[in-house]
C-alpha positions as CSV (number, residue, x, y, z in Angstrom):
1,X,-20.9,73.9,-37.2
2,X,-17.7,75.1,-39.0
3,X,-17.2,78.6,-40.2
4,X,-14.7,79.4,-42.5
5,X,-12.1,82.4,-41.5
6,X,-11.0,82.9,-44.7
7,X,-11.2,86.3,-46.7
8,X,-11.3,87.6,-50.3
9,X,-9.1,89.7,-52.2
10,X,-10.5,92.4,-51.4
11,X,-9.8,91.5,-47.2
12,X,-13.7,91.0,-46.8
13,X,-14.4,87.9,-44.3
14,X,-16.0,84.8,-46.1
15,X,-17.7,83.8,-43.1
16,X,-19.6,81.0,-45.4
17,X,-20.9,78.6,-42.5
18,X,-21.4,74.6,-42.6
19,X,-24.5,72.8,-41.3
20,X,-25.6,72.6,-38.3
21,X,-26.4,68.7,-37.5
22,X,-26.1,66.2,-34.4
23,X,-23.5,64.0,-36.7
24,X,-19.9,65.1,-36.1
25,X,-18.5,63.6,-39.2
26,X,-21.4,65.3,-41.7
27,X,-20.0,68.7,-39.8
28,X,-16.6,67.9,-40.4
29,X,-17.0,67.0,-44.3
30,X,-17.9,70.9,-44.5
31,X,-14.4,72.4,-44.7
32,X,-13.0,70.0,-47.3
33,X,-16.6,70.6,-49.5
34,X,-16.0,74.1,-49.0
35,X,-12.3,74.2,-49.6
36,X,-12.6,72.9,-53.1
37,X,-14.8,76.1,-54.4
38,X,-12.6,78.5,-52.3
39,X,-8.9,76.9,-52.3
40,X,-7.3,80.0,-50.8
41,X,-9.6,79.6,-47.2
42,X,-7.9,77.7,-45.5
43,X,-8.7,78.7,-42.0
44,X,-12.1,77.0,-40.1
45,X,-13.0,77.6,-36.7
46,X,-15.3,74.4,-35.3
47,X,-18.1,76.4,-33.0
48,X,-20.6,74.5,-31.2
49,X,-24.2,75.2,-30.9
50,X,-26.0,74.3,-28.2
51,X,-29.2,72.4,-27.9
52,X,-32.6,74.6,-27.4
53,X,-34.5,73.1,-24.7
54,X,-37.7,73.3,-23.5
55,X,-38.7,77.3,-23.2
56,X,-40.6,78.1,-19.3
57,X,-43.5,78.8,-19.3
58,X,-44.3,82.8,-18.1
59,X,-45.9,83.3,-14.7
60,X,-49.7,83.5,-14.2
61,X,-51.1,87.2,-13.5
62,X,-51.2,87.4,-10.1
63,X,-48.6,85.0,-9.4
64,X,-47.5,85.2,-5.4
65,X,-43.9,86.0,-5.1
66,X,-41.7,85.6,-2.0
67,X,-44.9,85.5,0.2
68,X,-46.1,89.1,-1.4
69,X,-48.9,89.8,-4.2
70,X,-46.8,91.9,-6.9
């Protein structure tokens, strides 16, 4: 994802963000679509987002810990 760094005339932060998408080029086509609404941002920072994976699972009530009942 790219975000633009950008500000108005007023100072304010754009902050207008790009997709978010496993293709590398369709993230980097972002800027230059962006850029042509807003020619004055000229500043992008590239962040990466990592992948979610699978969440745990909580504990069962009355799990055994370390050898002790909680």
């Amino acid at each position: 994802m790219y975000r633009c760094l950008g500000e108005d005339e007023n100072g304010k932060p754009c902050g207008a963000e790009g997709p978010v998408c496993d293709d590398f080029e369709t993230a980097q086509r972002w800027p230059f679509d962006h850029i042509e609404s807003k020619q004055e941002h000229r500043s992008y920072v590239h962040a990466a987002v990592p992948q979610s994976g699978p969440t745990p699972s909580p504990e069962p009530l009355g799990a055994v810990r370390h050898g002790r009942t909680p």
